[in-house]
N, C-alpha and C positions, 0 to 999 in steps of 0.2 A: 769779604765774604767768607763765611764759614766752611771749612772742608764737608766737601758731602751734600753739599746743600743746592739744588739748583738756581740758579737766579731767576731771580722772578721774571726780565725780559727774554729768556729762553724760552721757559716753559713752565708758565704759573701756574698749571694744575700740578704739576710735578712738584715746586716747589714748596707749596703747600703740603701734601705729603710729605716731603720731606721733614718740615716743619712741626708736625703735629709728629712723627716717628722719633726723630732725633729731641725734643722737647720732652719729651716721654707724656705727650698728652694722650695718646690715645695709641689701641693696635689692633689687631683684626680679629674677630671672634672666629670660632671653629665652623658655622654656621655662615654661609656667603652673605653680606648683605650686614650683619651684624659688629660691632666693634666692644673692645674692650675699656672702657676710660679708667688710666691707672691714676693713681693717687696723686700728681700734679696738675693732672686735665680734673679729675675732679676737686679736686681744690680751690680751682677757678669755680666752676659750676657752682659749688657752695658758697662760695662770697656771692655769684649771681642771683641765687636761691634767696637767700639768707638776706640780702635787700629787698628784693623784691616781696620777701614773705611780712616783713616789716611795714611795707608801705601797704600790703591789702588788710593786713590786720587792724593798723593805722583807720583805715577807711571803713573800717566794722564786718570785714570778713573773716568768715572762720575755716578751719580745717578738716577734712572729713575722709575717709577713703572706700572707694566703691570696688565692686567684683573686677576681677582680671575678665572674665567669663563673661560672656552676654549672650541668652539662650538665640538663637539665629530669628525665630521669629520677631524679634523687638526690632531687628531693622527693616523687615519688612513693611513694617507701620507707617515708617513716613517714608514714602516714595522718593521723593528728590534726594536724600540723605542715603539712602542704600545705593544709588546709582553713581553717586557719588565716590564711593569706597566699597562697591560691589570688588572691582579687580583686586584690591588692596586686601582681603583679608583672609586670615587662616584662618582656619576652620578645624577646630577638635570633634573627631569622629567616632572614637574611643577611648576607654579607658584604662586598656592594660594590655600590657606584653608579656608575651610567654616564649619557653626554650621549644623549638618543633624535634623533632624525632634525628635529626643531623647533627642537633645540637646548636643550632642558630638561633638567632633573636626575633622573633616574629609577633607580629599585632595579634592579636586572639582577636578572630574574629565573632566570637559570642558577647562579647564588651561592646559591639557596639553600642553608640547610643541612640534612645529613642526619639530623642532632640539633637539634632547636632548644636555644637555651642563656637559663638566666636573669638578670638583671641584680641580685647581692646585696641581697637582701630582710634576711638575716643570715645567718651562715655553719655551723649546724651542720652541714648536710648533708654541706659542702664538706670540712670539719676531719674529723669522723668517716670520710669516707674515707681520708682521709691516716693519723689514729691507726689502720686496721687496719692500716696498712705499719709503721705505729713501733711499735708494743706488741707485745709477745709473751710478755712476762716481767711477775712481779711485780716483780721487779728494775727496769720501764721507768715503775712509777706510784709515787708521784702525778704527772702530769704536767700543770705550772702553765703554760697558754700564755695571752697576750693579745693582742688586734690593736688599734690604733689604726684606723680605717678610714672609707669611706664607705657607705652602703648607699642604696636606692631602693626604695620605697614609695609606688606610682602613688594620690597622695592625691586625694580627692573635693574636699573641700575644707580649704583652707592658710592658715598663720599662721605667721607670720614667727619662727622658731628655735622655733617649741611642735610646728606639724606642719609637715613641707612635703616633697616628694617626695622629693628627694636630701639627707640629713643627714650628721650625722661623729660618732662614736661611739667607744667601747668596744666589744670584747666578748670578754669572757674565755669559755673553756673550757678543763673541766678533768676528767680521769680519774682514777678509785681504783679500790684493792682492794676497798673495802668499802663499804657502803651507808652506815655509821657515820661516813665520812670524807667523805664527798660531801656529805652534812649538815653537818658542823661546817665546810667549805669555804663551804656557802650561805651558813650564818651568818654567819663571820667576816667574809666580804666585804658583807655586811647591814651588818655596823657598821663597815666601811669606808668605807659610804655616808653612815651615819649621820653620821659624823667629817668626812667630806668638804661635806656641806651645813649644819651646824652650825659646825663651824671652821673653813670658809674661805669658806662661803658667807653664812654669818647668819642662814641659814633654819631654825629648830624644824621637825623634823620626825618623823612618827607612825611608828614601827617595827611591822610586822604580818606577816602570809600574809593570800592574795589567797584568795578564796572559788572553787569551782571554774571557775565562770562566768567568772572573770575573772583565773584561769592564764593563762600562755603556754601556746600551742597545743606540745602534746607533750611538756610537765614535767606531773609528779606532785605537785612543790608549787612555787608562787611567793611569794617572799616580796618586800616594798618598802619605801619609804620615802615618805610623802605628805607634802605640803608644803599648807599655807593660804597665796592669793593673796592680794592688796588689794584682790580685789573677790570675796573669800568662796567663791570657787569652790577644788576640790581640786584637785593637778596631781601625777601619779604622776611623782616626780623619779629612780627609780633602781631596779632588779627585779634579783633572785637569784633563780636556777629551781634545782633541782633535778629533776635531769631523770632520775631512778633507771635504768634500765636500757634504757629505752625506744630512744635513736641507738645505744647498742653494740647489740644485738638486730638492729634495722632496718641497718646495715653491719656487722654477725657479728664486733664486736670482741671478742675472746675471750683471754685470759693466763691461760698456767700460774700458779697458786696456790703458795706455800711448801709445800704438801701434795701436790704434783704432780697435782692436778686442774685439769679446764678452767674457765673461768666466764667471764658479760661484765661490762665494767669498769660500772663506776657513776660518771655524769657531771652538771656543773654547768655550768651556762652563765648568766653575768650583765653587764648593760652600762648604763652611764648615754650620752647624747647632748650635742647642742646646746642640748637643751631644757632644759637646768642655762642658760644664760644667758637664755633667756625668764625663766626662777625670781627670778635675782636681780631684773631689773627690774621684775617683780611682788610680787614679797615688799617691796622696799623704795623704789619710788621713786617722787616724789610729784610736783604740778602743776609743777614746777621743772626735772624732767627724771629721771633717773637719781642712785641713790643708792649708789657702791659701796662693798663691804666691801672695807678695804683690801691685803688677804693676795691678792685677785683683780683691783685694781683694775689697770689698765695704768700710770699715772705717780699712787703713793701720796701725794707732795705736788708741785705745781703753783707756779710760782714766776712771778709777773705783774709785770712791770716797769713801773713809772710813770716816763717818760720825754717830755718836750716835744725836747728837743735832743742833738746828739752828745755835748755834754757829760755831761749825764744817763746819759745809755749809760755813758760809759766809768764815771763816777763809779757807777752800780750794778751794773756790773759787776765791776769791782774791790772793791767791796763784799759780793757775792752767791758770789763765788768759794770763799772760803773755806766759806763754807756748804754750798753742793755738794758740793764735796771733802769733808767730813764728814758729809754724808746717804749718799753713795754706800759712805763707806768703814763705816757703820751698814746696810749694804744696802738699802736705803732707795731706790725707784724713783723721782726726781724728774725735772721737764721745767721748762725754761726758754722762757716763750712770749715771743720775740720778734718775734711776725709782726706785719705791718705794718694793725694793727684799734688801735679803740680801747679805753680800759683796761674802760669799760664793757660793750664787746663781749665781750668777754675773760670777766670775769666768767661774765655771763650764760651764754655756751660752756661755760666750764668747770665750772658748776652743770647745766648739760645733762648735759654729759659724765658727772657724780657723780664729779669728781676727790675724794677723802675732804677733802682741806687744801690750799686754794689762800693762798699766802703773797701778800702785797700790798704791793711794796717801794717807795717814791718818794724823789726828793731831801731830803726832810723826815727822815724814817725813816734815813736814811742820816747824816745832821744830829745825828738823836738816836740813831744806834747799836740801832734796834731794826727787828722787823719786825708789820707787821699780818699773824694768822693768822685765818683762817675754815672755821671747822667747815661740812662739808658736810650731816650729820647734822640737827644743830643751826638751825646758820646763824647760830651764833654767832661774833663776832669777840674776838679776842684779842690785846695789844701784847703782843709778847716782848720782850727785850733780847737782842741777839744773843749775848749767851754763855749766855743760857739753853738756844739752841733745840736743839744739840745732844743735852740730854738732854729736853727739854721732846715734841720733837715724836714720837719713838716712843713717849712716854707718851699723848700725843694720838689716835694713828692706833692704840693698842689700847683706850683707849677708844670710840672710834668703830666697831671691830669688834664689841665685849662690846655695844654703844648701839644696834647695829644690829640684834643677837640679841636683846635684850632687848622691844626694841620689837615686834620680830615674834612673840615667845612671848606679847607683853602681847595683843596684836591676839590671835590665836590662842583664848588662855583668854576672852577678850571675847565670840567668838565661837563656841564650842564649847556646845553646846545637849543637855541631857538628857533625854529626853522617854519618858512612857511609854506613852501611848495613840497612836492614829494619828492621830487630831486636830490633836494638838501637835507631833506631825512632821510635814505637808502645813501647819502652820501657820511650822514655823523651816525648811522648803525655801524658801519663800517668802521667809524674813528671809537667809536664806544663812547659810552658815558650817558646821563641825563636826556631825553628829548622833551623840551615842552613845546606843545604845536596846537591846532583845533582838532578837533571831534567832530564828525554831526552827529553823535549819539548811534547810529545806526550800526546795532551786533554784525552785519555784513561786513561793513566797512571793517571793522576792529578783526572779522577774520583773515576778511583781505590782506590786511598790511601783515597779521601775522604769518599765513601762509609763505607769503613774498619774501619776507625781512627775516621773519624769527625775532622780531621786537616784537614785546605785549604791552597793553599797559597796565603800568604797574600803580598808580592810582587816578583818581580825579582830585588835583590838591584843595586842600581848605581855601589856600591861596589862590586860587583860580580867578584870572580874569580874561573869559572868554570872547566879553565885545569887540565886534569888528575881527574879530580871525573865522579866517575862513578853514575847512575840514583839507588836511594836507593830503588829502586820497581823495575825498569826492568834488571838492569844491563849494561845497553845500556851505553856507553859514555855520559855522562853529555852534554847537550845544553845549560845547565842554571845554576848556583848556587843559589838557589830559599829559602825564609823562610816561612816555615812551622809555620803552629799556628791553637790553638783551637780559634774563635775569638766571639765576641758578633756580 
């Protein structure tokens, strides 16, 4: 266990902090609620980005960027969507500060504004004003926009990349002809998700539709992607709304048909955040520090010099050159830590860090033409011969990707709990993890058990096979085969 570091059977919300402070992912902004991601948490986030921008571009989406700003009346258009994020949002009331007569900082009150405006909670409001200017033809759909962005959500209370006031996100939308294409858009980008936290993240995760109660405010359906933490709790990694007709209607986006009739478009809106890199560090990383999968890691192998004198340097230096040169020309993200710590430092840091494969080079090693490798996974060490490593270590670092998934699906089925009475469900809340049971569909029933338990559910799986189960609260014949979970 690392100094400093809580263990995770202590006290897992602790340790996590931990985890993200000592990692140097993240740290507190000046502002409550708000965090700072320094340049190793965001590093991560860029490899997240950075695939993910590839696979929607791949699929014929484009990039665009909308107002911070959203005048307040735009959400008042679509009723179910304001009540939704009515609590959630800051509101700019002004435009400038002045010095008063004491000498103090004060708002000037003559700056009011004559609109008040909102600070991006998320942007359909903002975009569906825009698409009434751009559509007009069927000839102008489908029309695939995304925004890389930041949005603010005045949170109650905050946790460092899972909630916290100001985040960085996704968020696609997108317009069809038809109600048929708006759906199969939901979808496709559902398993974009899927794709995205399974291979490149390591995370198994549940594909489903979210029960009414727990749609996005002003779709028709929400679909998701849920993910098992390390401490058994559920954490919604990534949503696909289908949002049928509801923002065209509410901003009167309307396109002539191939039939030369009117209609409004039919729209989707879906986004994953920073809370993908909360994911990783709870999906895989243990009293040690962080665990990452390597396709997201910032530096995929880590090269630690063992060095007493200048001689040492040059001598593994010129030794380690070659190596490099043929990591990087493998693509292969590697770092050379030269700072002036010692080699045990080092280590320890870079098992913090969840470097996948930190190599351990000294004058000895150099003597014998090989290098010491250590599985981060594992923690397993390995002699190579340097003319192995070449092919040796991509074979390493996709083991440790497949090692990483693996482990998390194994965790997962461990903990996923079948139950049929209520009993044995307020009995596996208590042990944590997975619940699948019956439903009879009825939003009562689904408050009931939340009020009681504090478990929601967290989707109705694709895989659902509800015949013959009965509703673990009413007794009623099952509608649903639905998973239960405590979730963040």
């Amino acid at each position: 266990m690392s100094k400093g570091v809580t263990p995770q059977s202590k006290d897992y919300a602790a340790w996590y902090t931990d985890v993200i402070v000592k990692a140097g992912l993240a740290d507190y902004g000046p502002v409550k609620g708000t965090m700072v991601i320094k340049p190793y948490g965001f590093s991560i986030w860029d490899n997240i980005k950075e695939s993910f921008d590839r696979m929607i571009k791949e699929t014929g989406h484009v990039n665009a960027y909308f107002p911070l700003f959203i005048p307040k009346s735009y959400l008042a258009r679509e009723a179910e969507h304001i009540e939704g994020f009515a609590k959630e949002c800051a509101v700019v009331t002004h435009t400038r500060l002045k010095t008063d007569s004491d000498g103090s900082i004060v708002v000037d009150p003559e700056s009011r504004l004559e609109e008040e405006v909102v600070v991006r909670p998320t942007s359909e409001t903002v975009i569906w004003s825009m698409y009434k200017k751009w559509i007009q033809s069927y000839r102008d759909l489908p029309l695939l926009i995304n925004q890389w962005a930041n949005v603010v959500r005045w949170e109650m209370r905050t946790r460092l990349f899972l909630r916290t006031t100001e985040f960085l996100w996704q968020e696609g939308h997108t317009a069809h002809a038809t109600s048929a294409e708006a759906e199969e858009e939901t979808l496709n980008i559902l398993e974009l998700y899927r794709q995205l936290a399974e291979d490149y993240l390591a995370i198994p995760v549940l594909t489903g539709l979210k029960t009414e109660a727990e749609k996005f405010a002003g779709a028709e359906k929400t679909y998701c992607i849920e993910a098992m933490m390390g401490d058994k709790r559920s954490l919604q990694a990534g949503t696909s709304h289908n949002l049928g007709q509801n923002f065209a209607k509410a901003f009167d986006v309307t396109f002539q048909t191939k039939d030369n009739k009117e209609d409004h478009v039919y729209a989707t809106s879906w986004g994953v955040s920073t809370r993908l890199v909360g994911a990783v560090i709870m999906a895989h990383g243990d009293d040690k520090g962080l665990r990452l999968p390597p396709k997201i890691a910032p530096h995929q192998v880590v090269i630690v010099p063992i060095a007493r004198n200048e001689d040492h340097v040059k001598l593994i230096k010129d030794f380690i050159e070659p190596i490099v040169y043929g990591l990087k020309e493998n693509n292969i993200r590697v770092y050379e830590d030269w700072t002036d710590n010692s080699p045990g430092y080092k280590f320890n840091d870079w098992e913090m860090k969840g470097a996948p494969l930190r190599m351990e080079v000294g004058p000895r090693d150099v003597e014998n033409n090989q290098a010491i490798m250590v599985r981060r996974d594992t923690n397993e060490k390995l002699t190579l011969e340097k003319a192995e490593l070449d092919n040796q270590i991509p074979k390493l670092l996709d083991e440790i990707q497949s090692g990483l998934f693996e482990q998390a699906k194994s965790f997962r089925k461990e903990n996923t709990h079948f139950v049929k009475t209520y009993d044995e469900f307020k009995d596996a809340v208590v042990g944590g993890g997975f619940i699948r049971c019956g439903w009879d569909g009825d939003p009562e029933t689904e408050t009931a058990v939340k009020n009681e338990t504090k478990a929601t559910i967290r989707c109705i799986p694709f895989d659902e096979k509800p015949d013959g189960l009965q509703c673990i609260y009413s007794g009623k014949p099952a509608k649903h085969e639905v998973i239960y979970a405590k979730a963040y």
